[in-house]
PQR file of N, CA, C, O and H, with PARSE charges and radii, in Angstrom:
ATOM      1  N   UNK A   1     -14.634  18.794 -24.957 -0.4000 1.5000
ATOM      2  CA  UNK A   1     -14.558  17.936 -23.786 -0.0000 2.0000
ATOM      3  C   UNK A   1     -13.315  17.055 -23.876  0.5500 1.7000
ATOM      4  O   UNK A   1     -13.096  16.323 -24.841 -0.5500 1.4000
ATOM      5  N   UNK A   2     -12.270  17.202 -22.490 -0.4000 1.5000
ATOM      6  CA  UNK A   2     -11.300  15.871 -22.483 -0.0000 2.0000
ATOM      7  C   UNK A   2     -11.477  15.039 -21.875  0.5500 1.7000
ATOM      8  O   UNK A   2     -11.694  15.125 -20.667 -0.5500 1.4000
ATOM      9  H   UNK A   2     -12.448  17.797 -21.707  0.4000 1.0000
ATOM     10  N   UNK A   3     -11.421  13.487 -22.820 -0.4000 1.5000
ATOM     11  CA  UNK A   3     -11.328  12.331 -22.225 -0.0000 2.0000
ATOM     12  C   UNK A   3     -10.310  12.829 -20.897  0.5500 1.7000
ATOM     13  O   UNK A   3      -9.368  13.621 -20.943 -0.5500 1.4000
ATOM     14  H   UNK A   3     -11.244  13.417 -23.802  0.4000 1.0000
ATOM     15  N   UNK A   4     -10.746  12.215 -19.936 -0.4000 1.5000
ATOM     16  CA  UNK A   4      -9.991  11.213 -18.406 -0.0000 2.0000
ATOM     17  C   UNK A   4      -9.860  10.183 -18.398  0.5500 1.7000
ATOM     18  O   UNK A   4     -10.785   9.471 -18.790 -0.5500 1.4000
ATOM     19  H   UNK A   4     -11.511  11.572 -19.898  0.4000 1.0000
ATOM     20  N   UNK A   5      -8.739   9.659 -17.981 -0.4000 1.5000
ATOM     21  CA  UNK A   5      -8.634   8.247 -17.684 -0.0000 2.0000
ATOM     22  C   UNK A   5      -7.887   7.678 -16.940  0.5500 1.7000
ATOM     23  O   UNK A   5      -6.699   7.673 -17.261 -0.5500 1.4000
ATOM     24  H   UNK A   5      -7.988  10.237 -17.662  0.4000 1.0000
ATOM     25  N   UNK A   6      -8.291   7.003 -15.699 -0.4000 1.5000
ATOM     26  CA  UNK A   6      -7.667   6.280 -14.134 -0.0000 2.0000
ATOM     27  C   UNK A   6      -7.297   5.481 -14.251  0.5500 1.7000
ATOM     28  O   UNK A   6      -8.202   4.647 -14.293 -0.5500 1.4000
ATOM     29  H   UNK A   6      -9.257   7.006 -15.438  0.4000 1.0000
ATOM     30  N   UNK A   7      -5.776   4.770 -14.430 -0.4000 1.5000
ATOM     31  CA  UNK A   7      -6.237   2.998 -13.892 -0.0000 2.0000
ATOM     32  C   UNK A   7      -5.651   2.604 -12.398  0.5500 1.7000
ATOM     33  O   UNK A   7      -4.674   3.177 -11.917 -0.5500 1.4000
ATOM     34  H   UNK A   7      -5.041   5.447 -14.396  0.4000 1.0000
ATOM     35  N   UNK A   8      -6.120   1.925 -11.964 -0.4000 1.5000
ATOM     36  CA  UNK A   8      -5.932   1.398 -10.680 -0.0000 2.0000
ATOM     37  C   UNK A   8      -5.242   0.015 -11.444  0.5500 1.7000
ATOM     38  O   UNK A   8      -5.595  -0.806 -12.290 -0.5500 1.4000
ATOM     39  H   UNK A   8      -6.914   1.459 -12.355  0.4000 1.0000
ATOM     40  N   UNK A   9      -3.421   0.433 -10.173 -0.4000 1.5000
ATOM     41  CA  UNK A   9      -2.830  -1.273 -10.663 -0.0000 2.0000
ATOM     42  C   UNK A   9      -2.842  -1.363  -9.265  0.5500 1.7000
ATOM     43  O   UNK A   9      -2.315  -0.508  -8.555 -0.5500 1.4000
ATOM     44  H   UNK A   9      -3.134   1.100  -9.485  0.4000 1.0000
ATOM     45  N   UNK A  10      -3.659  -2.775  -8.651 -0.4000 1.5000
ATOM     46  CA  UNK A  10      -3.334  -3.278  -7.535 -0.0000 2.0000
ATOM     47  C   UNK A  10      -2.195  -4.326  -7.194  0.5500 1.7000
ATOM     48  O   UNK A  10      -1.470  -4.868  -8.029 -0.5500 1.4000
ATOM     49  H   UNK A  10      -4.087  -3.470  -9.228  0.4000 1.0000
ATOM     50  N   UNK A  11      -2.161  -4.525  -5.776 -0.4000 1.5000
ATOM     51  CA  UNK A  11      -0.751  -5.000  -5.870 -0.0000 2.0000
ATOM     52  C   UNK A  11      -0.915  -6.865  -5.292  0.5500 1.7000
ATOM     53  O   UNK A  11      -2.031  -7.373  -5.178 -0.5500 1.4000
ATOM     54  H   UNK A  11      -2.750  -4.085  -5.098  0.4000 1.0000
ATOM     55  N   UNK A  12      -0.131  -7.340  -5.111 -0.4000 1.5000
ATOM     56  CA  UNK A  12       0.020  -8.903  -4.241 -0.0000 2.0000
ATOM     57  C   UNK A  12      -0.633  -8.566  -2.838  0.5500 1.7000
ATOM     58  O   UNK A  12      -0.114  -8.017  -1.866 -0.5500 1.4000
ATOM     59  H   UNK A  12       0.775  -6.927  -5.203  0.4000 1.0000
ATOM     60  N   UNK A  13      -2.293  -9.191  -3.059 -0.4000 1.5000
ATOM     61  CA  UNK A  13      -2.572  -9.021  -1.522 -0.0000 2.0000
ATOM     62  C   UNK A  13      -3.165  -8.013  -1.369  0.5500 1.7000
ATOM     63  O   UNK A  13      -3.735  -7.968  -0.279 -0.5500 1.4000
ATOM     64  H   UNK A  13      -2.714  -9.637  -3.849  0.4000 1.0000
ATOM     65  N   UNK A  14      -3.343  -6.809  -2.239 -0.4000 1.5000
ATOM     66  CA  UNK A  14      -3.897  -5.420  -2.057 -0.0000 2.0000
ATOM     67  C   UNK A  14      -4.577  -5.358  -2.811  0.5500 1.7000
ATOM     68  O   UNK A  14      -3.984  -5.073  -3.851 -0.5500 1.4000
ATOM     69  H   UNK A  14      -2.879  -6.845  -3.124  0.4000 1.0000
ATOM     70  N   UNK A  15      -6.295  -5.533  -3.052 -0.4000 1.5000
ATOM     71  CA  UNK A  15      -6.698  -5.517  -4.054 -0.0000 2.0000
ATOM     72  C   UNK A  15      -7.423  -4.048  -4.472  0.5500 1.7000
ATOM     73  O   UNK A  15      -6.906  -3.012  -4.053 -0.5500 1.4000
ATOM     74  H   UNK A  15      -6.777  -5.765  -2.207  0.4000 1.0000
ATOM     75  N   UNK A  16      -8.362  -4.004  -5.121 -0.4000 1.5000
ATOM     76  CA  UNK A  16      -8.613  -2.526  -5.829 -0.0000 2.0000
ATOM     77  C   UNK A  16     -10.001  -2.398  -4.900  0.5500 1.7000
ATOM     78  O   UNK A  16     -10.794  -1.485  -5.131 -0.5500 1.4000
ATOM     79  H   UNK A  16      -8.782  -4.846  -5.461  0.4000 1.0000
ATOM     80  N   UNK A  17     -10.246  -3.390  -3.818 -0.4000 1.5000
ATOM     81  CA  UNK A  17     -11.736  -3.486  -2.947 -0.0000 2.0000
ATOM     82  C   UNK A  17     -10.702  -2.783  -1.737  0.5500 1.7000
ATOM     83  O   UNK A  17     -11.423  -2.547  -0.768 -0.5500 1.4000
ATOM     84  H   UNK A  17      -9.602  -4.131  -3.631  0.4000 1.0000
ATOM     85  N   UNK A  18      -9.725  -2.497  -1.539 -0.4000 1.5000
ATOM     86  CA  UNK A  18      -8.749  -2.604  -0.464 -0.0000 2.0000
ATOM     87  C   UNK A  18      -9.050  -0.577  -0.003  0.5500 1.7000
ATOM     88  O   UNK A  18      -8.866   0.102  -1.014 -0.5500 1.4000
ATOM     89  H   UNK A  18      -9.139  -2.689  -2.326  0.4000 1.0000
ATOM     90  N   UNK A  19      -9.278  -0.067   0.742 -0.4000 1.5000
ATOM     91  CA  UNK A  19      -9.438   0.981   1.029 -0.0000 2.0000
ATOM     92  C   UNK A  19      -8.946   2.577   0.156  0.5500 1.7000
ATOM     93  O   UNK A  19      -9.499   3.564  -0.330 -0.5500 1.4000
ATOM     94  H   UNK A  19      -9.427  -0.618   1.563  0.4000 1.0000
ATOM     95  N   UNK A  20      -7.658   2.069   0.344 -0.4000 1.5000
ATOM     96  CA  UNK A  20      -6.683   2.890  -0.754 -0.0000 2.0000
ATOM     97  C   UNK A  20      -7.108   3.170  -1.794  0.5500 1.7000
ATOM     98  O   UNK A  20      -7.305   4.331  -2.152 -0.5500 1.4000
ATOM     99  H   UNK A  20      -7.209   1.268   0.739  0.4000 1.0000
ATOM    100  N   UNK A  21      -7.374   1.963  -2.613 -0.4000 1.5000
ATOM    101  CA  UNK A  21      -7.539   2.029  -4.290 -0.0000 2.0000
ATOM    102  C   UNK A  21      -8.799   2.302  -4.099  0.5500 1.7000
ATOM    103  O   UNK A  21      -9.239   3.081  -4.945 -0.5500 1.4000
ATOM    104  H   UNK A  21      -7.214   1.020  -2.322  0.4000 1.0000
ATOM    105  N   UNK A  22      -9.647   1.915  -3.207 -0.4000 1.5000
ATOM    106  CA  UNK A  22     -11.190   1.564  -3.446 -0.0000 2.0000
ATOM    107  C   UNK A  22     -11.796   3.311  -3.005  0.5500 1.7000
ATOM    108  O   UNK A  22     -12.808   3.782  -3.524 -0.5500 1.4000
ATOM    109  H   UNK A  22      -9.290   1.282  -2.520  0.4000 1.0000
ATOM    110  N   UNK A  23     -11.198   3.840  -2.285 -0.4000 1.5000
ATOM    111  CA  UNK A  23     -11.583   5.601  -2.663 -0.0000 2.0000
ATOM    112  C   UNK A  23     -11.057   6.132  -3.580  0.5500 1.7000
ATOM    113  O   UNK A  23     -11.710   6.786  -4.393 -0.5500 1.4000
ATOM    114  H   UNK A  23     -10.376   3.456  -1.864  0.4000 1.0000
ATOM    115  N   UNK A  24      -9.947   5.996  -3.650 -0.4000 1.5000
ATOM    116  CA  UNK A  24      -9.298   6.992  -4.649 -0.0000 2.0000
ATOM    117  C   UNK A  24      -9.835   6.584  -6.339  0.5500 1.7000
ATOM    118  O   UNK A  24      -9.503   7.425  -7.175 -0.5500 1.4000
ATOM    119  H   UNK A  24      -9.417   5.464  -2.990  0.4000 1.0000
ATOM    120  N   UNK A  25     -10.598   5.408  -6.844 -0.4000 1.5000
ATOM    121  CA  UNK A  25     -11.204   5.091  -7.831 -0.0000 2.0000
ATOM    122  C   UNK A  25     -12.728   5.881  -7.999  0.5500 1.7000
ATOM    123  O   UNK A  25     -13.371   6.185  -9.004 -0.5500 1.4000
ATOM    124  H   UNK A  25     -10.868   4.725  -6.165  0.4000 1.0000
ATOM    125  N   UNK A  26     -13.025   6.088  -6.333 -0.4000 1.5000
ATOM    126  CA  UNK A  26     -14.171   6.746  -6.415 -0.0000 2.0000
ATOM    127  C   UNK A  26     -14.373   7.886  -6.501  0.5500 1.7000
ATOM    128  O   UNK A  26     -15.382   8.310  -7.064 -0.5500 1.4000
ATOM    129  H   UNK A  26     -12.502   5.841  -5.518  0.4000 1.0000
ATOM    130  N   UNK A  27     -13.337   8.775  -5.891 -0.4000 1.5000
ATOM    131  CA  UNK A  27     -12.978  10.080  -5.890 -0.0000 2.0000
ATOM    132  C   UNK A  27     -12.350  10.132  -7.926  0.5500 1.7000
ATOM    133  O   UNK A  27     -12.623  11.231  -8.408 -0.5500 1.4000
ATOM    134  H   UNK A  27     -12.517   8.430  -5.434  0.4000 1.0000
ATOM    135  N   UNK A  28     -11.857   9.454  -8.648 -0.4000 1.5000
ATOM    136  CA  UNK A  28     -11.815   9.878 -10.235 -0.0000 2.0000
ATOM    137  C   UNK A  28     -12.955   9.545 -10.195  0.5500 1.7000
ATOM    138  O   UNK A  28     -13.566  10.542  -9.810 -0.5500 1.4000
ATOM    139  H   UNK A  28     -11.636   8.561  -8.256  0.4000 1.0000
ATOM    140  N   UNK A  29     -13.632   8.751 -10.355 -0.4000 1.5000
ATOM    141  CA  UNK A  29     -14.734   8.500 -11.004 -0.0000 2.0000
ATOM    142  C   UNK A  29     -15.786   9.820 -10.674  0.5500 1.7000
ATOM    143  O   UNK A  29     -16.442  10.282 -11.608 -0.5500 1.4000
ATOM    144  H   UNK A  29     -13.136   7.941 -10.667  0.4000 1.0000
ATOM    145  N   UNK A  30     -15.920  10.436  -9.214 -0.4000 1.5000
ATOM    146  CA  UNK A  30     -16.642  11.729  -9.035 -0.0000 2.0000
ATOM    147  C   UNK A  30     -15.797  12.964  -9.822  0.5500 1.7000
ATOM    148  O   UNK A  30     -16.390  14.039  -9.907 -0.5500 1.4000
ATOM    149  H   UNK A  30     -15.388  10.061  -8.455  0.4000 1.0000
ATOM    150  N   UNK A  31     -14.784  12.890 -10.254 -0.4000 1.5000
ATOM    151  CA  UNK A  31     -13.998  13.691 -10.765 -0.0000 2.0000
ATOM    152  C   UNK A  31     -13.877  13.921 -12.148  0.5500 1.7000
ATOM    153  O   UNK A  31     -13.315  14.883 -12.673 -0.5500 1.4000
ATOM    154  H   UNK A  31     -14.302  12.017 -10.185  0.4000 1.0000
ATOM    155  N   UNK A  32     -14.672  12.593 -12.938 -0.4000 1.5000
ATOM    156  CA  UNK A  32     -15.220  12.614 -14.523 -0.0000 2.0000
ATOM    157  C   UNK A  32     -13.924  11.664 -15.050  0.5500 1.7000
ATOM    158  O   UNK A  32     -13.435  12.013 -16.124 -0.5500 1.4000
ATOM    159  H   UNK A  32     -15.129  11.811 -12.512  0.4000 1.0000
ATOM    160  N   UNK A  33     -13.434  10.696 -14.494 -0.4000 1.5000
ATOM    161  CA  UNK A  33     -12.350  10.050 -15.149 -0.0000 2.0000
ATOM    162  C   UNK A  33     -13.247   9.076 -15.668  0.5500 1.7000
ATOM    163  O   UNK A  33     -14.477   9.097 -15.645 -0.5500 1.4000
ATOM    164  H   UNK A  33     -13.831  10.412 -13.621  0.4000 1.0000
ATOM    165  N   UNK A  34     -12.488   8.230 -16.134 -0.4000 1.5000
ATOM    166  CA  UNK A  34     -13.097   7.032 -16.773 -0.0000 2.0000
ATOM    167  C   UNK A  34     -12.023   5.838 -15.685  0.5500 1.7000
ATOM    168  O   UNK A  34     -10.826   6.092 -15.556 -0.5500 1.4000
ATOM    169  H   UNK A  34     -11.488   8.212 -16.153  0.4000 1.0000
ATOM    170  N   UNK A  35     -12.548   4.789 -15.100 -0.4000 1.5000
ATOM    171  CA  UNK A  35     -11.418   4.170 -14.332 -0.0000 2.0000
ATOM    172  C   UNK A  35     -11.759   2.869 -14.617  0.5500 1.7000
ATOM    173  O   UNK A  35     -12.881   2.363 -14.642 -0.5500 1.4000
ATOM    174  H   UNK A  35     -13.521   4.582 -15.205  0.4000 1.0000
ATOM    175  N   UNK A  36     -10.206   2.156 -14.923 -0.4000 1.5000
ATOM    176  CA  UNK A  36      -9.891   1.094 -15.528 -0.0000 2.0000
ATOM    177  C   UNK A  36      -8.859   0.051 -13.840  0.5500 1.7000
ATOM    178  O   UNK A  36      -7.749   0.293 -13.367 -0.5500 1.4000
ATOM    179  H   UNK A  36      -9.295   2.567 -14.903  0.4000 1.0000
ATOM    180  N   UNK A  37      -9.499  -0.619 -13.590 -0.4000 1.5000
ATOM    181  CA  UNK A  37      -9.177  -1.292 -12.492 -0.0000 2.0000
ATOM    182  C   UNK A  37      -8.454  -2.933 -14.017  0.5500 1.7000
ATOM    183  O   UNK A  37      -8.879  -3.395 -15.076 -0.5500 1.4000
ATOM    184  H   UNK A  37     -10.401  -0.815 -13.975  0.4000 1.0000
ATOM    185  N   UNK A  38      -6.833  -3.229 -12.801 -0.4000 1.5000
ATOM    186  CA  UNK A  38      -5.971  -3.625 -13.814 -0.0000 2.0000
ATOM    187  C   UNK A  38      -6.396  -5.452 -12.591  0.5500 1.7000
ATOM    188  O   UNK A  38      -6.364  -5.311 -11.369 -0.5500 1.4000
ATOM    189  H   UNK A  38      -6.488  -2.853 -11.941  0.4000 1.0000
ATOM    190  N   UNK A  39      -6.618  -6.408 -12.994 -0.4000 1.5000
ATOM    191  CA  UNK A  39      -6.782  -7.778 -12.107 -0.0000 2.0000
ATOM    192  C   UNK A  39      -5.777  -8.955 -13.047  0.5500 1.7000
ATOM    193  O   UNK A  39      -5.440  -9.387 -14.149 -0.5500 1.4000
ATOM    194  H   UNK A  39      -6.645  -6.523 -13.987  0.4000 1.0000
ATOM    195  N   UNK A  40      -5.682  -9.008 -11.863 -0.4000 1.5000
ATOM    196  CA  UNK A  40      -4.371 -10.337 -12.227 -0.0000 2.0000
ATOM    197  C   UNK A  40      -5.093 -11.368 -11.774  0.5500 1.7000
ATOM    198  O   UNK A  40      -5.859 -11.403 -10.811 -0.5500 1.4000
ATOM    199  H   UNK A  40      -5.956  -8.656 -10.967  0.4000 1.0000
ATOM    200  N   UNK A  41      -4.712 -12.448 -12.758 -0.4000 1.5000
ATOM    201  CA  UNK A  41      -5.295 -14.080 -12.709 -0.0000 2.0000
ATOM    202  C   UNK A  41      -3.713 -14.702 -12.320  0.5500 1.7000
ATOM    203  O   UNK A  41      -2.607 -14.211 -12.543 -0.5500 1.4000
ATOM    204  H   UNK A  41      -4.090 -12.419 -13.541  0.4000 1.0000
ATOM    205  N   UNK A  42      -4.021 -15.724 -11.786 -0.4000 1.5000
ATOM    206  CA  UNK A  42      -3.065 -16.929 -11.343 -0.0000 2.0000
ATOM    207  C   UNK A  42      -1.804 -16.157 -10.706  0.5500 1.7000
ATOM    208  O   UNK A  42      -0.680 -16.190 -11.207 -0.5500 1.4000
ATOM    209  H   UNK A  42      -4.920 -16.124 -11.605  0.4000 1.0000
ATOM    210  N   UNK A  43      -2.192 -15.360  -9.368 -0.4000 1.5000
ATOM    211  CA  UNK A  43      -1.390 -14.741  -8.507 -0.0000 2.0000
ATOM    212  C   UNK A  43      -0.229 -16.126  -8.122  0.5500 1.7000
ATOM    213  O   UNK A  43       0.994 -15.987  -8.115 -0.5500 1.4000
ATOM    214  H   UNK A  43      -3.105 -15.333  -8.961  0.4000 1.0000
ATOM    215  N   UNK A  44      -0.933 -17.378  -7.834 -0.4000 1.5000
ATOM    216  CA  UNK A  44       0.371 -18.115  -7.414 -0.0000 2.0000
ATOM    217  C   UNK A  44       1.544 -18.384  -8.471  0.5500 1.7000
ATOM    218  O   UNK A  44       2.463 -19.074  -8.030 -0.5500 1.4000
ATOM    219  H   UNK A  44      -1.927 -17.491  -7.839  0.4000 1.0000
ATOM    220  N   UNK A  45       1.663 -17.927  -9.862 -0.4000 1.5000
ATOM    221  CA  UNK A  45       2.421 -17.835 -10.605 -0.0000 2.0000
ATOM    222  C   UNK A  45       3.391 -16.627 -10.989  0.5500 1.7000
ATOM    223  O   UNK A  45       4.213 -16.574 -11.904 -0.5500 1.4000
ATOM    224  H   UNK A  45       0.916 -17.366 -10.220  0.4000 1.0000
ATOM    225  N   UNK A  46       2.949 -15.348  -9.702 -0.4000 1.5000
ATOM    226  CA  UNK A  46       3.210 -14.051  -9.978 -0.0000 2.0000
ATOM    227  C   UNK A  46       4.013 -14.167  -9.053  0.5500 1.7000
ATOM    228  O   UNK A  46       5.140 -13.812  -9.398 -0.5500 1.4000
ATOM    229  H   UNK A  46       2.281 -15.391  -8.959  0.4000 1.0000
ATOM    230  N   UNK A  47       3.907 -14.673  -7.520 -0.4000 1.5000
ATOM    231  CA  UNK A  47       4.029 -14.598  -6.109 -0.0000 2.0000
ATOM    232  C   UNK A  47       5.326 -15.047  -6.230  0.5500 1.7000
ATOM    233  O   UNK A  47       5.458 -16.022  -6.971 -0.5500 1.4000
ATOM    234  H   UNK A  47       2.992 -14.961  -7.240  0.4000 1.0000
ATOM    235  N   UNK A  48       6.593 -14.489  -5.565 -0.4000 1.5000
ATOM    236  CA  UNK A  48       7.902 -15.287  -5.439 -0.0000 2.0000
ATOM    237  C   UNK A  48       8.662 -15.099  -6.671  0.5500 1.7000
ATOM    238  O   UNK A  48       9.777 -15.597  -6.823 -0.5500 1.4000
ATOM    239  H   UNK A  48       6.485 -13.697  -4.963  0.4000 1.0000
ATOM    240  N   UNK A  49       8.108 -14.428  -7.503 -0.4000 1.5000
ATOM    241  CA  UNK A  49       9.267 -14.393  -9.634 -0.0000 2.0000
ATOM    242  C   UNK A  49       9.818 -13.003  -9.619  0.5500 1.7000
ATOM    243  O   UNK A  49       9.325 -11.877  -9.682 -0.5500 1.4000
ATOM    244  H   UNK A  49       7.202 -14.024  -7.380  0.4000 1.0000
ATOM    245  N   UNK A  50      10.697 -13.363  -9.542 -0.4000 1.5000
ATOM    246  CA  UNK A  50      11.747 -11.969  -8.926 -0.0000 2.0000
ATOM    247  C   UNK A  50      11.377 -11.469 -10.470  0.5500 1.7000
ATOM    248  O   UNK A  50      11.807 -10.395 -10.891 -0.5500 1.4000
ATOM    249  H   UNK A  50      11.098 -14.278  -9.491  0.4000 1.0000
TER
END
């Protein structure tokens, strides 16, 4: 058996609940992946830092 493995990186504003990510996590996960959703803390420190 091979390990699978998904990660979902969401983006500024797009989160992994957001349509896009939020099937395509479900579709690996029906697909035997293992899925690793990536969350960022303190977006107002991310927002604007080139």
């Amino acid at each position: 058996m091979q390990n699978k493995l998904a990660v979902i990186f969401p983006g500024i504003g797009y989160t992994k609940d957001k349509p896009l990510l939020y099937y395509a996590g479900k579709l690996a996960k029906a697909a035997g992946y293992n899925v690793i959703s990536v969350e960022y803390h303190d977006i107002q420190k991310i927002q604007g830092d080139p």
